[in-house]
LUMVO-96822 format. One record per residue (C-alpha): x, y, z; residue number from 0. Coordinates in nm, 4 decimals. Layout:
BEGIN
fiti X:X Y:Y Z:Z nr:NUM
...
***
This chain:
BEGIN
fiti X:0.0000 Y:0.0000 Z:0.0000 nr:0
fiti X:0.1954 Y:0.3122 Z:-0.0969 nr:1
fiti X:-0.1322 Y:0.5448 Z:-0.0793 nr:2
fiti X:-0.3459 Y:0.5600 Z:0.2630 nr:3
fiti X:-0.6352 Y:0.6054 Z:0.0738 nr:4
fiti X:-0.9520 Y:0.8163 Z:0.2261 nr:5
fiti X:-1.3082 Y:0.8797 Z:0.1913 nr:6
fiti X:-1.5184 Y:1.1418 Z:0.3368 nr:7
fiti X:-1.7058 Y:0.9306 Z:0.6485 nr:8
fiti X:-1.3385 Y:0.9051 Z:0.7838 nr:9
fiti X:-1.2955 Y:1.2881 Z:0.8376 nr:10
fiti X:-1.3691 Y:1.4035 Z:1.1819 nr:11
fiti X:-1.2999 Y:1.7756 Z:1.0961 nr:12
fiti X:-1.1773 Y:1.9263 Z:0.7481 nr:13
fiti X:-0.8286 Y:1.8374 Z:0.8359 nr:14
fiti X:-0.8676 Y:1.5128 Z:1.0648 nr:15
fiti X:-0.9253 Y:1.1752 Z:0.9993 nr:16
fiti X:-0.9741 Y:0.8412 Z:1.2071 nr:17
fiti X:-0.9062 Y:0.4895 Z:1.0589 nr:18
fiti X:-1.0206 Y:0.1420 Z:1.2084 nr:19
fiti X:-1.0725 Y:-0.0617 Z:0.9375 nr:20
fiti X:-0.7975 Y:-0.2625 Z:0.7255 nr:21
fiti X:-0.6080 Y:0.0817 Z:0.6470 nr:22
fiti X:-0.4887 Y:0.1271 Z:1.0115 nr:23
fiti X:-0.4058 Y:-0.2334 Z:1.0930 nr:24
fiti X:-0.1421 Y:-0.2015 Z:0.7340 nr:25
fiti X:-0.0515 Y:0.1314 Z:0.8875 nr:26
fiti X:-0.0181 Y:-0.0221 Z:1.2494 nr:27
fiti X:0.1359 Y:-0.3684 Z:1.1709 nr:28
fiti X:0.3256 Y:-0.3169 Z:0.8390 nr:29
fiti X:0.4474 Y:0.0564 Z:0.8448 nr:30
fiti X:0.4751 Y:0.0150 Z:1.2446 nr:31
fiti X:0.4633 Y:0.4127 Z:1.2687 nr:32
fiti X:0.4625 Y:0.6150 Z:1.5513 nr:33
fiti X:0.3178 Y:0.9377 Z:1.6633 nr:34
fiti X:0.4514 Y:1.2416 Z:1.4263 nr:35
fiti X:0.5317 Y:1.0054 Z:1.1074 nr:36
fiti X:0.4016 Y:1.1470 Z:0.7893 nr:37
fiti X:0.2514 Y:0.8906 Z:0.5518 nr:38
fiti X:0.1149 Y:0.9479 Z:0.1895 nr:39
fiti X:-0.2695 Y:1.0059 Z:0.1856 nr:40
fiti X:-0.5068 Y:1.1095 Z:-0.1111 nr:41
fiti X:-0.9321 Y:1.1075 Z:-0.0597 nr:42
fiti X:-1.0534 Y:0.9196 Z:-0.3593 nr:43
fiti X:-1.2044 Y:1.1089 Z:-0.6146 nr:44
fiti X:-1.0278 Y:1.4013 Z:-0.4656 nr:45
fiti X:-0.6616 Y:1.4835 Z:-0.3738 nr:46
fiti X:-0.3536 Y:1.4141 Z:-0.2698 nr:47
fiti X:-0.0591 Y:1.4906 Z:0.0284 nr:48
fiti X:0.0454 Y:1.4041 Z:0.3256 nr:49
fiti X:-0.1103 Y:1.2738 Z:0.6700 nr:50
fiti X:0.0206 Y:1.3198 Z:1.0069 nr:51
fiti X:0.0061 Y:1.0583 Z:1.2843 nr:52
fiti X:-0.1870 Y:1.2608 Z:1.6074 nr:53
fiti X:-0.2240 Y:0.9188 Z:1.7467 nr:54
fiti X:-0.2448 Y:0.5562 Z:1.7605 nr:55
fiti X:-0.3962 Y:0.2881 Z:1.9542 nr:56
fiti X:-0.4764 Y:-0.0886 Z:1.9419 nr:57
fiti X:-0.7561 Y:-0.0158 Z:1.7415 nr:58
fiti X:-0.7384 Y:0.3130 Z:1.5558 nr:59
fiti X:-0.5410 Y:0.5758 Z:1.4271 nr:60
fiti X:-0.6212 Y:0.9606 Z:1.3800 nr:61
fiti X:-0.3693 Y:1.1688 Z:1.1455 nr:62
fiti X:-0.3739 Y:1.5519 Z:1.0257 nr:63
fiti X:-0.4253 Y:1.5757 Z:0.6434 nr:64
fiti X:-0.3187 Y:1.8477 Z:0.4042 nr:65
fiti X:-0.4181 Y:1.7640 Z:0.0806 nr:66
fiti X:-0.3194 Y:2.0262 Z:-0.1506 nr:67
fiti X:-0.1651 Y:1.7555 Z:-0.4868 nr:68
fiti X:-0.3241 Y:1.6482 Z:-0.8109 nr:69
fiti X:-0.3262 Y:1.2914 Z:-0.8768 nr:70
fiti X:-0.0882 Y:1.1537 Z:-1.1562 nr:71
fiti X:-0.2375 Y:1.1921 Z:-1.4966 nr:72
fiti X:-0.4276 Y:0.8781 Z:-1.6379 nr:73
fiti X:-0.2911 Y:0.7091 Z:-1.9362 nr:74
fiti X:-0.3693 Y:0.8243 Z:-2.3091 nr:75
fiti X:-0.5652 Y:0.4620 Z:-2.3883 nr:76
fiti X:-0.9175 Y:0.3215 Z:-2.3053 nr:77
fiti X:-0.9747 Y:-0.0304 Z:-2.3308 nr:78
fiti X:-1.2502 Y:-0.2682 Z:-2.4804 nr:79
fiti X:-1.2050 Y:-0.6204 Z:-2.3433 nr:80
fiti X:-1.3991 Y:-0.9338 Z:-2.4053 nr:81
fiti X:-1.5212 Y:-1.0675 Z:-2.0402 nr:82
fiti X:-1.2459 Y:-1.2380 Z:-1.9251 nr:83
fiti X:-1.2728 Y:-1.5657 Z:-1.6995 nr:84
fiti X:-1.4546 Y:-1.4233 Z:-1.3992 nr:85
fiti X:-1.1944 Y:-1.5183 Z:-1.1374 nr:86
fiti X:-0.9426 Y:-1.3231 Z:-1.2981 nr:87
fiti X:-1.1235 Y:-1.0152 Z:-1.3439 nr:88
fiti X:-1.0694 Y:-0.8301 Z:-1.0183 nr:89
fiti X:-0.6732 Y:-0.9123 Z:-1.0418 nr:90
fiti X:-0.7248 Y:-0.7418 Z:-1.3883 nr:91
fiti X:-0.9462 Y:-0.4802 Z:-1.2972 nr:92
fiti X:-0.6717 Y:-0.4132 Z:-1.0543 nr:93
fiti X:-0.4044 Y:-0.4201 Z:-1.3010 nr:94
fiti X:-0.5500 Y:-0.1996 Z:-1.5278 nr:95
fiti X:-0.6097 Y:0.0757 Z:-1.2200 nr:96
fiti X:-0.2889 Y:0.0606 Z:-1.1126 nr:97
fiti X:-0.1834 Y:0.1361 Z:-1.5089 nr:98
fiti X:-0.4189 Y:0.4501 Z:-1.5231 nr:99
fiti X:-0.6534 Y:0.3421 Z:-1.7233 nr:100
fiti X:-0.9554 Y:0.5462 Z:-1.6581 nr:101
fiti X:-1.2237 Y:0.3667 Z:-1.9056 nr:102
fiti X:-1.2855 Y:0.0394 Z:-1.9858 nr:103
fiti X:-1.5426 Y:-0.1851 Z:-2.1128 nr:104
fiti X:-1.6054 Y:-0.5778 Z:-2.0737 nr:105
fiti X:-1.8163 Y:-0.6906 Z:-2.4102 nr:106
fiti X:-1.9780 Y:-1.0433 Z:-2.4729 nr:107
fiti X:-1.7889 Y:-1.2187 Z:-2.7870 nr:108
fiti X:-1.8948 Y:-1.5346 Z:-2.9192 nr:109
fiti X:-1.6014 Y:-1.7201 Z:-2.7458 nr:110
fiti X:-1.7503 Y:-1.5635 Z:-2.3929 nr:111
fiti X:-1.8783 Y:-1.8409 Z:-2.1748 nr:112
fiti X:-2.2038 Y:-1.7531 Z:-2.1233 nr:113
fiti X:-2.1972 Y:-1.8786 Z:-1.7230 nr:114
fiti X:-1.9011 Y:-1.5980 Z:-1.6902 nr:115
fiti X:-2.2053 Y:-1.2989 Z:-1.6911 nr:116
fiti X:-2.3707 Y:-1.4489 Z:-1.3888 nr:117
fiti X:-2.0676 Y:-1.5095 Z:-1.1754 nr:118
fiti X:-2.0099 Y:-1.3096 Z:-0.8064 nr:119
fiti X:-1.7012 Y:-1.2020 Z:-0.9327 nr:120
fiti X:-1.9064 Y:-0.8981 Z:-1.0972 nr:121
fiti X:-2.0415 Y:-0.7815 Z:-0.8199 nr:122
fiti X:-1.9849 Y:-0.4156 Z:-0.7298 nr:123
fiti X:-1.8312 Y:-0.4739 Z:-0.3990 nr:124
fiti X:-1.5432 Y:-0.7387 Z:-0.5233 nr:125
fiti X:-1.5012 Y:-0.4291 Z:-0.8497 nr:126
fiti X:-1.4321 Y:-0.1720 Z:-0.5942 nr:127
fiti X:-1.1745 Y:-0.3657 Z:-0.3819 nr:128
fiti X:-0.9559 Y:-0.4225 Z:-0.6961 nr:129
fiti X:-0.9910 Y:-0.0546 Z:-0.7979 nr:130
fiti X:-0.9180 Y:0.0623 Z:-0.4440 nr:131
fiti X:-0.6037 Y:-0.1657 Z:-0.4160 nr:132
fiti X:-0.4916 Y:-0.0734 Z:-0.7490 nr:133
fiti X:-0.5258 Y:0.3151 Z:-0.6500 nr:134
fiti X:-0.3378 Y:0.2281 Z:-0.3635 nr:135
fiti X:-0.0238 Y:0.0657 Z:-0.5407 nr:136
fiti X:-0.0531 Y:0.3749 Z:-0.7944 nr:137
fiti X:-0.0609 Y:0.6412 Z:-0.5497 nr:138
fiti X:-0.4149 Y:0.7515 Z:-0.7578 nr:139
fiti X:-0.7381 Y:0.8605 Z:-0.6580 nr:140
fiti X:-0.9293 Y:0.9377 Z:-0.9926 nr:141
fiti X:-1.1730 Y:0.6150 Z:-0.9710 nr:142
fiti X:-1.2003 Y:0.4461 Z:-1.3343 nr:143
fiti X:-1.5455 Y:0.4090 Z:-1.5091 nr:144
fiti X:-1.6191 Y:0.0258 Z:-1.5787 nr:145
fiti X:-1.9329 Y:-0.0488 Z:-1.7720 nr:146
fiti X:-1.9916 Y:-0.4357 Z:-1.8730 nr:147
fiti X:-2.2083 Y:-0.4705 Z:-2.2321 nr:148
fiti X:-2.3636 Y:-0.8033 Z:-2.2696 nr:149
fiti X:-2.4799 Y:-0.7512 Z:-2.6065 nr:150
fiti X:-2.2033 Y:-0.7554 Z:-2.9055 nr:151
fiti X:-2.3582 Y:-0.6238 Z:-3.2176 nr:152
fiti X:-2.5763 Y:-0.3267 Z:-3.0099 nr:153
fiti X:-2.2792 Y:-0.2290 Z:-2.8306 nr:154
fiti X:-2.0791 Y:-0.2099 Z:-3.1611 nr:155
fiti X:-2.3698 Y:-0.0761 Z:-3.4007 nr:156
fiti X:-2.5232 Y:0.1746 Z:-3.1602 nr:157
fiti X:-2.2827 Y:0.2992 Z:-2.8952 nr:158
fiti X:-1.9173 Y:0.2216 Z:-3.0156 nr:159
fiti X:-1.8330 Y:0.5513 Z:-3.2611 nr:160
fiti X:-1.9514 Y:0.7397 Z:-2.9640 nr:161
fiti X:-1.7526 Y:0.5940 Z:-2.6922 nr:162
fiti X:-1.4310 Y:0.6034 Z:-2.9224 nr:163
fiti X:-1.4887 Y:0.9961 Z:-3.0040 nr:164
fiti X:-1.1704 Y:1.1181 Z:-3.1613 nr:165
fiti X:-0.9193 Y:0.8707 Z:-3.0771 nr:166
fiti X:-0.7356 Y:0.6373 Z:-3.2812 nr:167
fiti X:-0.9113 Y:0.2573 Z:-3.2940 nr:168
fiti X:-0.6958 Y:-0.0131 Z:-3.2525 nr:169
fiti X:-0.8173 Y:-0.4178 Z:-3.3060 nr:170
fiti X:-0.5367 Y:-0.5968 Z:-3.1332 nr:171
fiti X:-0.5998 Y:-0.9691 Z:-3.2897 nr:172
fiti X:-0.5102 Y:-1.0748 Z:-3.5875 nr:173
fiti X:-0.6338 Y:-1.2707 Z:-3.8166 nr:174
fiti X:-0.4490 Y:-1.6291 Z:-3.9319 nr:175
fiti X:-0.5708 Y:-1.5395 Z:-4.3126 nr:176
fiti X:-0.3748 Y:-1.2146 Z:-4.3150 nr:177
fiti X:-0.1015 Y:-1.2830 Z:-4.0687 nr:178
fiti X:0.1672 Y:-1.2256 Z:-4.3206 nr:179
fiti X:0.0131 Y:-0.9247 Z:-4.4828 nr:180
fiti X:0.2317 Y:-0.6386 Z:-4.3450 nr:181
fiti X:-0.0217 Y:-0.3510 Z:-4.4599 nr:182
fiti X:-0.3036 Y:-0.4673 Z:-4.1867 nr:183
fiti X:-0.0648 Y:-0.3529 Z:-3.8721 nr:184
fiti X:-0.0642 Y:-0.0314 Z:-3.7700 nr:185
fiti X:0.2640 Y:0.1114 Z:-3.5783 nr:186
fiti X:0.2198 Y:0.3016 Z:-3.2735 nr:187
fiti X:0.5543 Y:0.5145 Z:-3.2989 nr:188
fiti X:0.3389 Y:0.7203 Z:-3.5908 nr:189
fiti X:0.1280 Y:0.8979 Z:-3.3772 nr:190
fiti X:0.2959 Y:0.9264 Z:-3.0569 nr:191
fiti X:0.0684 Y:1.1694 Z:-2.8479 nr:192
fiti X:-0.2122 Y:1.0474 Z:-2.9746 nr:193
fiti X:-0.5204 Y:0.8767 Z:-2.7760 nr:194
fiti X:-0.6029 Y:0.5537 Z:-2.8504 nr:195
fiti X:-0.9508 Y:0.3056 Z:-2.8070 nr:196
fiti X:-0.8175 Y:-0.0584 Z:-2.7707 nr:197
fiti X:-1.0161 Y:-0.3675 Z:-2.8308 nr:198
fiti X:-0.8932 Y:-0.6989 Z:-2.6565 nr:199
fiti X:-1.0477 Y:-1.0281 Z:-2.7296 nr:200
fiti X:-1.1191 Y:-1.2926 Z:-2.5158 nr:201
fiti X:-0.8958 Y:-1.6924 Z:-2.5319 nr:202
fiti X:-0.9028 Y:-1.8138 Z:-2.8633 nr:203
fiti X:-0.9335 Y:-1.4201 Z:-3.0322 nr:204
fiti X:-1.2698 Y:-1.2559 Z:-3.2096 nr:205
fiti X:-1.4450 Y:-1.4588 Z:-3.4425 nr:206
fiti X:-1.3770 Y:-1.3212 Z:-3.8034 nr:207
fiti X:-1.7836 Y:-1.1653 Z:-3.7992 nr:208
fiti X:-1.6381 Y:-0.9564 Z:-3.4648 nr:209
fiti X:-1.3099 Y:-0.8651 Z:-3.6551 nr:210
fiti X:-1.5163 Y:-0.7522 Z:-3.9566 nr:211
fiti X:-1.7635 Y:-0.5031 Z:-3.7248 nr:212
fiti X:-1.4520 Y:-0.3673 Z:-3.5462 nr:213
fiti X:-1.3023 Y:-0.2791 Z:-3.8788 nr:214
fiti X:-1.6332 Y:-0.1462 Z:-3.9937 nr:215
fiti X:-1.5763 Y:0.1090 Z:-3.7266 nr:216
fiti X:-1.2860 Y:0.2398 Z:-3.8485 nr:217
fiti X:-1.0426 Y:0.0135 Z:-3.6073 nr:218
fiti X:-0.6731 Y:-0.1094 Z:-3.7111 nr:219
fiti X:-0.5174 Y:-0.4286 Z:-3.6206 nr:220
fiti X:-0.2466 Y:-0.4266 Z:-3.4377 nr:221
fiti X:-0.0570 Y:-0.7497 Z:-3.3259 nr:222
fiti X:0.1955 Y:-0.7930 Z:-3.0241 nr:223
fiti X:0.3714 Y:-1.0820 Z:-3.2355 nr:224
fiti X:0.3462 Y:-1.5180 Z:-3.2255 nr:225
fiti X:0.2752 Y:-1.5646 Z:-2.8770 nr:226
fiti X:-0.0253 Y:-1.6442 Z:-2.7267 nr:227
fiti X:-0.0648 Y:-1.3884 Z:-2.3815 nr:228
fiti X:-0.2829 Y:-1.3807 Z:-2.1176 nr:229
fiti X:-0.4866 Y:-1.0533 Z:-2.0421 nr:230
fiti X:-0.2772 Y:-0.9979 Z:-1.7721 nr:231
fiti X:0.0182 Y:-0.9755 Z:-1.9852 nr:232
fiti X:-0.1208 Y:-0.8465 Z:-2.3193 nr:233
fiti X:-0.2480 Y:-0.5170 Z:-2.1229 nr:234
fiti X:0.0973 Y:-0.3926 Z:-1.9910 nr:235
fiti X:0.2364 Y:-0.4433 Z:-2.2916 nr:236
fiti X:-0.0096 Y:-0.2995 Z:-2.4796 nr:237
fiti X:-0.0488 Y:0.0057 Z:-2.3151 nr:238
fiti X:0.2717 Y:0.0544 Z:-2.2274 nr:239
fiti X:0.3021 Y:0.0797 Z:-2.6701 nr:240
fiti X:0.0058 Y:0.2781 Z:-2.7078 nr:241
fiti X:0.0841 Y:0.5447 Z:-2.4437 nr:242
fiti X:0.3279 Y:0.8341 Z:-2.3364 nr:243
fiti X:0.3137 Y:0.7660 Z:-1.9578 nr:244
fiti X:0.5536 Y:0.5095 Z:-1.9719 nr:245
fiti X:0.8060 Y:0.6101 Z:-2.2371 nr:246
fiti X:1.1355 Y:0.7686 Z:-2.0943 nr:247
***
C-alpha cells in the first residue's frame, strides 16, 4: 500500500481523519509508525498529500491531512475487453487501475462463456476492492469508469463511434488469413501523443464476424507478435506501446 487512501465518512474535521478498518491495521502492523510520522494520503475522487500521525492505539489511528496535490495523470488509452474468466477479473481490474486506465469496457464475444455474466465475481463490492487496491499501489485517486455490455452487435452498431470519439481505434488480434500481410498492422511510434480506443479479445481471439464489425468502425489491427498472452500480460504491454506515460 503506498497510498493511505480516504473517503469522506473518515474525516472528523476538514483536516482530521480516524481509521479502524484494514487501512490502520497495514498502517499499524506493516508501516509500524509512531506518533509524528508522515505517511502518503489522497481522498478518492479528490486529492492528494500528506497525513500526520496525532495518534495511535490498538484499534485506531487519527492523522492531520493536508491535501493540496493532483493525482498523476491517467494514461492516453481506453480499453474494450472481451469478459475475461470471472476469477481473474478483479486481479485485472486491478491491473489496469494501477496502469491509469480510466475507461474500460467488458463486451460479450462469441467465445464468452455464457456462465461468466452471472458469476459473483461482478459484483460491485469485489469491483471496488480491486480498484481501491490498485489506487493504492498507484498512489491515484481518480476512480475508473467500468461499464460491462452483454450484447455484441448493439454495443458495436449503436454505442461504439460514440464511446471512441476522436481517438485512434486499434483491433489488437489478428487474423491467421492475413497474418503475413504487413499492410493490416498499424505502428504506434506514428502517432505518438495520440489517444487511442483498444479492443482486446477474449482466449481463442474474435471470431472473423467480430473482426469484420470492429473494422467497420474504423479500427486497425495491431498485433503484439506469435505468442499467445494472457490478459494480464497483453495489457501492460499494450499500453505501455500505445501510451506516453511510460516512455522515458
Amino acid at each position: 500500500m503506498n497510498l493511505i487512501s480516504l473517503n469522506e465518512a473518515d474525516f472528523l474535521s476538514f483536516n482530521c481523519v480516524r481509521l479502524e478498518d484494514r487501512r490502520f491495521a497495514h498502517i499499524k502492523n506493516v508501516l509500524k509508525v509512531e506518533k509524528g510520522k508522515k505517511l502518503r494520503v489522497g481522498l478518492i475522487g479528490g486529492k492528494m498529500g500528506w497525513g500526520q500521525v496525532l495518534n495511535i492505539t490498538s484499534r485506531q489511528v487519527e492523522l492531520e491531512v493536508e491535501l493540496n496535490e493532483v493525482p498523476p495523470m491517467p494514461a492516453s488509452v481506453e480499453l474494450i475487453i472481451a469478459l475475461p474468466r470471472p476469477k481473474s477479473l478483479p486481479r485485472i481490474v486491478q491491473s489496469l487501475t494501477t496502469l491509469g486506465i480510466k475507461r474500460v469496457i467488458f463486451l460479450n464475444t462469441w467465445k464468452v462463456e455464457k456462465c461468466y455474466w452471472s458469476s459473483d465475481y461482478l459484483n460491485t463490492k469485489s469491483l471496488d476492492q480491486a480498484v481501491l487496491l490498485g489506487l493504492e499501489q498507484a498512489v491515484d485517486t481518480v476512480l475508473p469508469k467500468i461499464e460491462f455490455h452483454r450484447l455484441f452487435k448493439p454495443f458495436i452498431e449503436d454505442h461504439l463511434d460514440n464511446w471512441c470519439s476522436s481517438k485512434e481505434r486499434i483491433l489488437c488480434h489478428l487474423p491467421a488469413r492475413k497474418a503475413k500481410d504487413s499492410s493490416f498492422f498499424v505502428d504506434p511510434k506514428t502517432n505518438p501523443d495520440s489517444s487511442y480506443a483498444l479492443a482486446i479479445g477474449p482466449e481463442g481471439g474474435f471470431i472473423d464476424y467480430e473482426v469484420q464489425k470492429f473494422l467497420d468502425q474504423g479500427f486497425k489491427l495491431y498485433s503484439l507478435g506469435q505468442r499467445v498472452l494472457k490478459l494480464e500480460t497483453a495489457i501492460p504491454a499494450l499500453v505501455s506501446r500505445f501510451t506516453q506515460t511510460y516512455r522515458c
